[in-house]
Steps between C-alpha positions, in 0.01 A plus 500: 500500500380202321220420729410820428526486127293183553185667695519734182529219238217379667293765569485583125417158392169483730388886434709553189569890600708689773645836587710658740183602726397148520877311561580748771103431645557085409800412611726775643679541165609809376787419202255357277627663139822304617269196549324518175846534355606162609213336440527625121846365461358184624268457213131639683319715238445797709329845370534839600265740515496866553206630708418808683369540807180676445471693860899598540591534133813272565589213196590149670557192263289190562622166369266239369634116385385393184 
C-alpha cells in the first residue's frame, strides 16, 4: 500500500492533477479516494474537484496538489 500511496504522492507533485481514470491507467490503482485520504492526514494539500464527464454524463472527482 505505501508504495502505492508513494507513485500517487508522486505523480501529483510532477503533473499536479489525477483521477481515478488515470491511477487505474498509471499504475494499476484503483482505491485512490482512500489514497488521497492518507495523504491528507499526512499534511499534502490536496483538492477535489467535481467534474463531469462530458460524453457519459457521469461526475468523477479529480484531485489537484496545491
Amino acid at each position: 500500500m505505501l508504495a502505492q500511496r508513494e507513485k500517487i504522492k508522486d505523480f501529483l507533485i510532477k503533473h499536479n492533477q489525477i483521477n481515478t481514470w488515470e491511477a487505474i491507467k498509471q499504475f494499476g490503482i484503483t482505491r485512490l479516494g482512500a489514497h488521497i485520504y492518507e495523504l491528507r492526514k499526512r499534511g499534502m494539500n490536496i483538492i477535489g474537484e467535481r467534474k463531469i464527464n462530458e460524453k457519459t454524463g457521469t461526475w468523477y472527482i479529480e484531485y489537484h496538489c496545491q
